[in-house]
N, C-alpha and C positions, 0 to 999 in steps of 0.2 A: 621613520624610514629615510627620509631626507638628510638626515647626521650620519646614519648606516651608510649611507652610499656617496656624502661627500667624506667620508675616511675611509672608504674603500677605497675612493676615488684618489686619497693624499697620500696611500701609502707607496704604491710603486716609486713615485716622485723623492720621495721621504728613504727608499732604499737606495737611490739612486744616488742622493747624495752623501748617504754614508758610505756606502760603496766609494764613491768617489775621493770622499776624503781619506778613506783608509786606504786605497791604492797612491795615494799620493805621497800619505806620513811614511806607511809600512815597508821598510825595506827587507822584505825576503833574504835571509841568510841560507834558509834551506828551506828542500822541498817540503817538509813538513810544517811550515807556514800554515795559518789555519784561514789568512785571505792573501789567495794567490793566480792571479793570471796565468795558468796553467793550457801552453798548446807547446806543440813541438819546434816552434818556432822560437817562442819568448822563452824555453828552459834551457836553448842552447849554452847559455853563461850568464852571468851576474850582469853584464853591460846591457843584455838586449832582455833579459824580467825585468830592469830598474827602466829602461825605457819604454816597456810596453804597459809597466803599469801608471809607468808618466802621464803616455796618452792614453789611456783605458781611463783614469781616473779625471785627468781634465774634461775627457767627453763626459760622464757619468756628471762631473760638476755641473755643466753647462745644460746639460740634457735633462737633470736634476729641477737644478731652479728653470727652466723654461716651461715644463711641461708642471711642475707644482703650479706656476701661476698662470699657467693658462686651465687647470681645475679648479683654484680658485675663481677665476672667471665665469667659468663654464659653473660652477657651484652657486654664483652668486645670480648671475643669470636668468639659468633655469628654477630658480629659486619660485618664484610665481605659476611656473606651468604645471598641466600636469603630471603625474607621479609615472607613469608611460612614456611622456617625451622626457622628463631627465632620465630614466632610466637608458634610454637612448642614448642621450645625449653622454651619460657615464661608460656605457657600452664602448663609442666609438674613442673614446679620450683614453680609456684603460688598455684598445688596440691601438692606438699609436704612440700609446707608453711603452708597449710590450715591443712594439715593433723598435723604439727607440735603444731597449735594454738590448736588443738582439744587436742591430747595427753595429754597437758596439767592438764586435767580436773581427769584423772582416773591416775594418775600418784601420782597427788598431794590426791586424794581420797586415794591411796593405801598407801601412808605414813603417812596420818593421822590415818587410820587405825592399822597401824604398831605401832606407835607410842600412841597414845589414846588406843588402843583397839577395840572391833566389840560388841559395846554396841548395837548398833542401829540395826546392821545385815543388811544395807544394802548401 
């Protein structure tokens, strides 16, 4: 059960940084992309999706390997206790993984804003 739930544990982490690297290589030519940072902000034109997936993907990097090795941690750890508190302990690491992939999204919104401007207002 312990291998079950530290790879349940690796994998948000583990998407996170492929996500990220594939926002970083992948330059969208068109909307038909199959990984694409898609709001109505970043589709405006080619200059602001190449920069939104700039930042979308370096956070995902960053966000990636921090929170992989804080499960490894958290995996190695809890390794000894019971099978109730890692289960816990994977609970709360997998909601501030989840919570990290979301950030994401109004993070990279508010730099394009910054950086483009507040054409659209919203």
């Amino acid at each position: 059960m312990w291998l079950l739930l530290t790879a349940i544990l690796v994998m948000l982490p583990m998407l996170m940084l492929f996500l990220g690297k594939c926002f970083l290589r992948v330059r969208p030519n068109s909307k038909r992309c199959k990984i694409y940072y898609r709001t109505m902000r970043s589709m405006r034109n080619t200059t602001t999706t190449r920069f939104a997936h700039q930042v979308c993907g370096k956070f995902y990097s960053w966000a990636g390997r921090w929170s992989l090795l804080i499960s490894l941690v958290v995996a190695v750890v809890f390794l000894k206790f019971p099978l109730a508190g890692y289960e816990t302990a994977c609970g709360l690491c997998l909601l501030m993984q989840t919570i990290l992939l979301i950030v994401a999204v109004p993070l990279t919104e508010k730099a394009l804003s910054h950086r483009f401007g507040r054409e659209f207002g919203y």
